[in-house]
C-alpha positions in Angstrom: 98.7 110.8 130.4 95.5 108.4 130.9 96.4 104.6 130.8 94.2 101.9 129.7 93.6 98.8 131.8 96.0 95.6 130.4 95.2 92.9 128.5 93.9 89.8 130.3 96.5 87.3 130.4 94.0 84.8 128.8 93.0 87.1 125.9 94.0 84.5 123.1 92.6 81.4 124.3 90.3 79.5 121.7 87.5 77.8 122.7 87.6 74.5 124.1 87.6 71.7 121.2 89.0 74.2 118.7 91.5 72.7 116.4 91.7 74.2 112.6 90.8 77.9 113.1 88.6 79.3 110.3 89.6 82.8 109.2 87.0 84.7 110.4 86.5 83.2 113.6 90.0 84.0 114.0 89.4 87.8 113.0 86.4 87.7 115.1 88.2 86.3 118.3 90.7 88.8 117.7 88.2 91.6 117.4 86.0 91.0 120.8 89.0 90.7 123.3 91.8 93.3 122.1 91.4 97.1 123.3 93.6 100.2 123.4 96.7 99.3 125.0 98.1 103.5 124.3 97.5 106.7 127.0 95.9 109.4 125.8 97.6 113.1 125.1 97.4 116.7 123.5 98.6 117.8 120.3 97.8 121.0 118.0 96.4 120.3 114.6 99.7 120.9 113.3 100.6 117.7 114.5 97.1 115.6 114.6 97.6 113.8 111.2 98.6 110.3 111.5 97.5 110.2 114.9 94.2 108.4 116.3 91.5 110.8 118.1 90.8 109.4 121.3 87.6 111.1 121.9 85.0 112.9 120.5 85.6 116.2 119.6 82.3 119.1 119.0 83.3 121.9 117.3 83.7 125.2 119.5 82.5 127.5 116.8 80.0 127.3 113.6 81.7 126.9 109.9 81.0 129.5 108.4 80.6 131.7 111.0 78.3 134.1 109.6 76.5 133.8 106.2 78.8 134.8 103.7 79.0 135.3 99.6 79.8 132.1 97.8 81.6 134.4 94.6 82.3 137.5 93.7 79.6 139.8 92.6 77.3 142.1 94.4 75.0 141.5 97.2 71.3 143.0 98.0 68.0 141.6 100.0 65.6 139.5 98.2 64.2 137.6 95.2 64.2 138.9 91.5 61.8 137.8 89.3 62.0 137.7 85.6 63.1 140.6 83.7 65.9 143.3 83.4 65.9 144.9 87.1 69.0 148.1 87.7 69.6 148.8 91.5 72.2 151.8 92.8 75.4 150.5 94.2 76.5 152.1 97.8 80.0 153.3 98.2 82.7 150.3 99.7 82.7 147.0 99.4 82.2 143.6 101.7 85.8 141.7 101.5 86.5 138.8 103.7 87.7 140.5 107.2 86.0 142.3 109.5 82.4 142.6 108.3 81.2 145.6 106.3 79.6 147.9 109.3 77.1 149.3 107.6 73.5 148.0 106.5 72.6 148.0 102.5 69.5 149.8 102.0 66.4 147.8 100.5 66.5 148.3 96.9 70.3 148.7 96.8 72.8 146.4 95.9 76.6 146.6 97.1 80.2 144.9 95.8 80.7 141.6 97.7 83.8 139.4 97.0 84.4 136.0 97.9 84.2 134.9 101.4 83.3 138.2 102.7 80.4 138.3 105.5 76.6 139.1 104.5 76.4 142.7 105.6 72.8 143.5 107.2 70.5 144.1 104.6 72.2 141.3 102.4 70.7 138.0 101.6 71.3 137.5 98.1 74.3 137.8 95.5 74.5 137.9 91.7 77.9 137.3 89.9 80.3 139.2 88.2 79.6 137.6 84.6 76.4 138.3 85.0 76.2 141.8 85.3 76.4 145.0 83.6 78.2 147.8 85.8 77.2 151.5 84.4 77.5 154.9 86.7 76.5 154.0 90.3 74.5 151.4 89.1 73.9 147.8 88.2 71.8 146.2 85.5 71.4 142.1 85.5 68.3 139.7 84.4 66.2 137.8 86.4 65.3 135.4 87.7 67.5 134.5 91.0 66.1 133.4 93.8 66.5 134.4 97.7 70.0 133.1 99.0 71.5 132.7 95.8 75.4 132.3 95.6 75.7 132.5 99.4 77.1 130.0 102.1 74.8 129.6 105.4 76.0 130.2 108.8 77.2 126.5 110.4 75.9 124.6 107.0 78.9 122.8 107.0 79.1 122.6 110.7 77.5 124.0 113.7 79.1 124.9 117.4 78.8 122.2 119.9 78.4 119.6 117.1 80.4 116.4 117.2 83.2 117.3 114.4 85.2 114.3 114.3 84.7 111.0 116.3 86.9 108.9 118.3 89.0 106.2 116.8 89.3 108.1 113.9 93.2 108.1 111.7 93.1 111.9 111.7 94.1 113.1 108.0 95.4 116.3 106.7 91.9 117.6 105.6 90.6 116.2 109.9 93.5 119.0 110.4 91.7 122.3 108.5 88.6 120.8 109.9 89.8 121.5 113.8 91.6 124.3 113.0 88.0 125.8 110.9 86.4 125.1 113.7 88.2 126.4 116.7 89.9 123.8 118.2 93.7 124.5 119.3 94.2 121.4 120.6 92.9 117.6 120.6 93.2 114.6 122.2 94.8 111.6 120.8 96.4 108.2 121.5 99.9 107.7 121.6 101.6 106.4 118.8 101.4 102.3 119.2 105.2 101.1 119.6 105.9 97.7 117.6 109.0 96.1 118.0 109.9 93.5 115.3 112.4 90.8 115.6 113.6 88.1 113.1 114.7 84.6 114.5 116.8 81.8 113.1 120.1 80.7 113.4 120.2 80.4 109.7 119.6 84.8 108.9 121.9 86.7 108.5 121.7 90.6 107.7 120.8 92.1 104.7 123.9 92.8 102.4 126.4 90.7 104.5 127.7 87.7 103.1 125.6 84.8 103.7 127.6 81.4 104.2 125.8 78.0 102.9 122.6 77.3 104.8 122.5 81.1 104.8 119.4 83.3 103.7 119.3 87.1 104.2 116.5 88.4 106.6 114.1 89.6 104.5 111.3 89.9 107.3 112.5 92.5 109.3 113.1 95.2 106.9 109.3 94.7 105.1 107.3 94.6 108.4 109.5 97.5 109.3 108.2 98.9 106.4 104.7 97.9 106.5 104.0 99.4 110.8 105.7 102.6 109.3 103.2 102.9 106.9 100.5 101.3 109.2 101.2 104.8 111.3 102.8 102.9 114.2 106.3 103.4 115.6 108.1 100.7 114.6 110.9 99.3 116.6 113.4 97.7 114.9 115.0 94.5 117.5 117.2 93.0 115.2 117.5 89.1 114.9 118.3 86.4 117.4 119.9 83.3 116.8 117.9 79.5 117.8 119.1 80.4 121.5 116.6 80.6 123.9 118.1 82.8 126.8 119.1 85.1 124.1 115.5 85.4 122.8 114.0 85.5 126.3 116.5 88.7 126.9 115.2 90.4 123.3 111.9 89.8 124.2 112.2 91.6 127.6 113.6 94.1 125.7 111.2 94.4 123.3 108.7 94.8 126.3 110.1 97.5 127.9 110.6 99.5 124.5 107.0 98.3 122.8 103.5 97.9 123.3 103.2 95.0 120.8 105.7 92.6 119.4 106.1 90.9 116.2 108.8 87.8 116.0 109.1 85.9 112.5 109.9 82.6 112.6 109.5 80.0 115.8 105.9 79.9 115.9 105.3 76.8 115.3 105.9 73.1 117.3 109.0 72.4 116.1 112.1 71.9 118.4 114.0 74.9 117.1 110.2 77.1 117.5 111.4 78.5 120.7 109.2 81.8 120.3 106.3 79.6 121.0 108.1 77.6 123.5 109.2 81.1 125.4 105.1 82.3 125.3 103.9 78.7 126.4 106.6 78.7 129.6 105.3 82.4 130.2 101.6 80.6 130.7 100.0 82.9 127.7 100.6 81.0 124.4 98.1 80.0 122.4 99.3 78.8 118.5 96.5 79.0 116.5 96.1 76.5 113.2 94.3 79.0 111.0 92.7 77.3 107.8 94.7 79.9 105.3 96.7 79.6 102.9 99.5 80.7 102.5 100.7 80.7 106.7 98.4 78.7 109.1 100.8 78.5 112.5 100.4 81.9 114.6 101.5 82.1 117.4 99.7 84.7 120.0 100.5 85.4 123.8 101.4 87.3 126.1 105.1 88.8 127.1 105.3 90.2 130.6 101.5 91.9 129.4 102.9 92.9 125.8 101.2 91.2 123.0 103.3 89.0 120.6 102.5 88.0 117.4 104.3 85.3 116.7 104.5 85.3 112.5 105.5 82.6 109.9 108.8 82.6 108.8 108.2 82.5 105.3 108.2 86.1 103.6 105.4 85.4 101.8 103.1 84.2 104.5 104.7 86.7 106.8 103.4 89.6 105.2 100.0 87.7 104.2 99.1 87.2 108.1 100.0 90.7 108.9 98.0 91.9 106.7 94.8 89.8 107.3 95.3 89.6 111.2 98.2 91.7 112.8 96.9 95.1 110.7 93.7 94.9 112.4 94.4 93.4 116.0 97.0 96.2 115.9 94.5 99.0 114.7 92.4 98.2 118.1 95.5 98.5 120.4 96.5 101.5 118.5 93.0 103.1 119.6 91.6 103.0 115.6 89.5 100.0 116.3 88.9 97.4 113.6 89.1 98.2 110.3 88.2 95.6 107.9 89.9 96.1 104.6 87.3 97.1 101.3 87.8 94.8 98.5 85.7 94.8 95.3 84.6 92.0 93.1 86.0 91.9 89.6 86.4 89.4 87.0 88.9 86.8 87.1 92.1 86.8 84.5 93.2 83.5 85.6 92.0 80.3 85.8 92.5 78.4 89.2 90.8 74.7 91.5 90.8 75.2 95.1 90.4 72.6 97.0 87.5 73.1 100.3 88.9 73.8 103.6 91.3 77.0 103.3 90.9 80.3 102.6 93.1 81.5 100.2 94.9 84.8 99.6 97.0 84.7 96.2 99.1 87.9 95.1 97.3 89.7 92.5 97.1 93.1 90.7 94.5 94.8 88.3 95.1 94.6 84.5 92.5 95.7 81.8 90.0 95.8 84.4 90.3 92.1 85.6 92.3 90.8 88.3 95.6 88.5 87.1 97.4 86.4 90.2 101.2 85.9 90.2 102.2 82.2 88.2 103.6 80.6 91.2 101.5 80.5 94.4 105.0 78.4 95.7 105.2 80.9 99.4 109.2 81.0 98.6 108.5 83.4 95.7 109.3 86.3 97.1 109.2 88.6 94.0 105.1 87.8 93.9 104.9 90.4 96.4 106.6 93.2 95.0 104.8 92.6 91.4 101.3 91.8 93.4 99.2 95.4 94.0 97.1 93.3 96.1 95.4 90.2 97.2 92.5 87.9 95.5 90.7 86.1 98.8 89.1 83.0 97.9 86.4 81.9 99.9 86.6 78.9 102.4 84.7 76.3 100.2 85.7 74.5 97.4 85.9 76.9 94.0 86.9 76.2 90.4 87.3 80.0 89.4 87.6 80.6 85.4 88.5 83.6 84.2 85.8 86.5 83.9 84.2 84.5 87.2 83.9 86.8 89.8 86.9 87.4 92.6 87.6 89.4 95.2 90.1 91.9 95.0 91.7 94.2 98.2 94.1 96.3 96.8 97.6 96.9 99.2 95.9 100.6 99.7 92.9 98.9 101.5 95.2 97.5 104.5 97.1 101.0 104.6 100.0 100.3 102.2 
């Protein structure tokens, strides 16, 4: 298996002077210094969907192969012009399979079905419905002009074209693509590992009893969720108390088993934030103030040359900074490289000020064709994001947004959800 080089160890520093980090400058410092952190290896078609070409792949033959009839009906050489026109039909008939091995004389026609090479002496085909079949014979009205109702040789593809391109998210219809055009086998990038891990004296797991100061770990089993249906490998590393040798052990683990990391919880300053405290003592921590709302701490580094994300502890901004940042930072080390999610803009159903300085994300879904947020934008409202079916991004500036002003919308589906 082919290995990529690592990351540099300095690969998250901000500029100097940086302070509040605007959104995109984030996504763009993100963008220009991640890479492919996976090898490269073979699978069939069978198995390509879901996996991430990692190169460019020309097709080894021509789809079709040979010209062949678009529908059932018979097949003969040439234009018709206007009029009635009878031609004599030849014994056999063309089916898909081994082409018919004889020519069709000029002025004769022969029964073609579906799929079925152009014998020689065939350029044209009629359909069924429109003709009349007597004794030996045909009899149909013109006009129909040369190549009618028949497929080109490579008009869909031709040999030694490019097929499909690298970085591509192969799909089920990439698969009858490679297989249509002779390719057994294809090169991809391994599966990106993530390993998650919750921290916090106070989680416990779900379903267990929680005593007071308690709260169930909610994180873990949504991000879980969310790099299973990103296409990653996720790899589940349980929780870890406030205890900083114990972390520092899950986190080597996590680095032997993963190619990335995602922690929730201790990314910020504080004295219990000992996921930032562990990157900063490793010398390849940088926490990032990012002017969004909700989140803003995010803590990036290093972890003996695995990348850690270090997210928010709060659900809510948890799965709002994985979507805007760790989705696409992860996409590039998968091999996919960045993928920017499609929103549309749509009128508002809400009415909402925002303050200049943040942009905003709120939890939203699509209703009568306008968008309607969640009534609480509190980031302990968990529920929001199982009743959102997407996000409303509010610009940087300041806004006053009434409703059937114009939003921005990114459905779930548009980060992969």
């Amino acid at each position: 298996m082919i290995e990529p080089p690592p990351l540099r160890n300095d690969c998250f520093a901000l500029p100097a002077g940086v302070d509040w980090t605007p959104v995109d400058e984030a996504l763009a410092l993100l963008r220009d210094r991640l890479g492919p952190v996976t090898g490269i290896e073979t699978v069939t078609p069978f198995a390509a969907p879901g996996r991430v070409l990692a190169e460019d792949v020309a097709a080894l033959r021509s789809n079709p192969p040979l010209p062949n009839a678009a529908v059932d009906g018979y097949g003969f050489a040439g234009a018709v012009a206007e009029g009635v026109h009878r031609l004599p039909v030849i014994e056999g008939r063309a089916a898909a399979g081994p082409r018919f091995d004889r020519p069709v004389p000029a002025g004769s026609a022969i029964r073609i079905l579906t799929g079925a090479a152009l014998p020689d002496g065939v350029d044209t085909v009629i359909l069924d419905e429109d003709v009349t079949v007597g004794d030996g014979e045909i009899a149909f009205r013109g006009p129909l002009k040369r190549g009618a109702n028949t497929r080109r040789a490579g008009e869909d593809i031709r040999a030694a074209e490019v097929a499909l391109r690298a970085g591509r998210a192969l799909t089920p219809a990439d698969a009858a693509l490679l297989s249509a055009v002779g390719i057994g086998a294809v090169p991809v990038r391994a599966r990106l590992r993530v390993a998650v891990l919750s921290t916090g004296d106070e989680l416990v797991e779900p379903g267990a009893q929680a005593g007071p100061g308690q709260i169930h770990d909610a994180n873990r089993p949504m991000l879980l969720a969310m790099l299973a249906r990103f296409g990653f490998d996720a790899v589940d590393m349980g929780r870890v108390g406030d205890d900083r040798a114990a972390l520092r052990a899950r986190l080597d683990d996590a680095a032997a088993r993963a190619d990335a990391i995602l922690t929730s919880g201790g990314a910020s300053a504080g004295d219990e934030d000992h996921v930032s405290a562990l990157l900063r003592d490793a010398g390849a921590m940088q926490r990032w103030r990012i002017a969004i709302k909700p989140g803003r701490p995010l803590a990036l580094g290093l972890w003996q040359g695995r990348p850690v994300f270090g997210l928010p502890g709060n659900p809510v901004a948890a799965m709002v900074c994985t979507l805007v940042f760790a989705r696409p930072a992860l996409g590039l080390l998968a091999g996919a490289g960045w993928r920017d999610p499609v929103g549309f803009e749509t009128p508002a159903g809400f009415e909402k000020r925002k303050k200049p300085g943040r942009r905003e994300y709120l939890r939203a879904r699509m209703r009568d064709g306008r968008a309607e947020v969640f009534a609480s934008e509190g980031s302990g409202r968990i529920s929001g994001l199982s009743w959102a079916e997407g996000l409303v991004e509010l610009e940087d500036g300041e806004r006053h947004v009434r409703p059937g002003d114009p939003v921005r919308f990114i459905p779930y589906g548009s980060y992969g959800l």
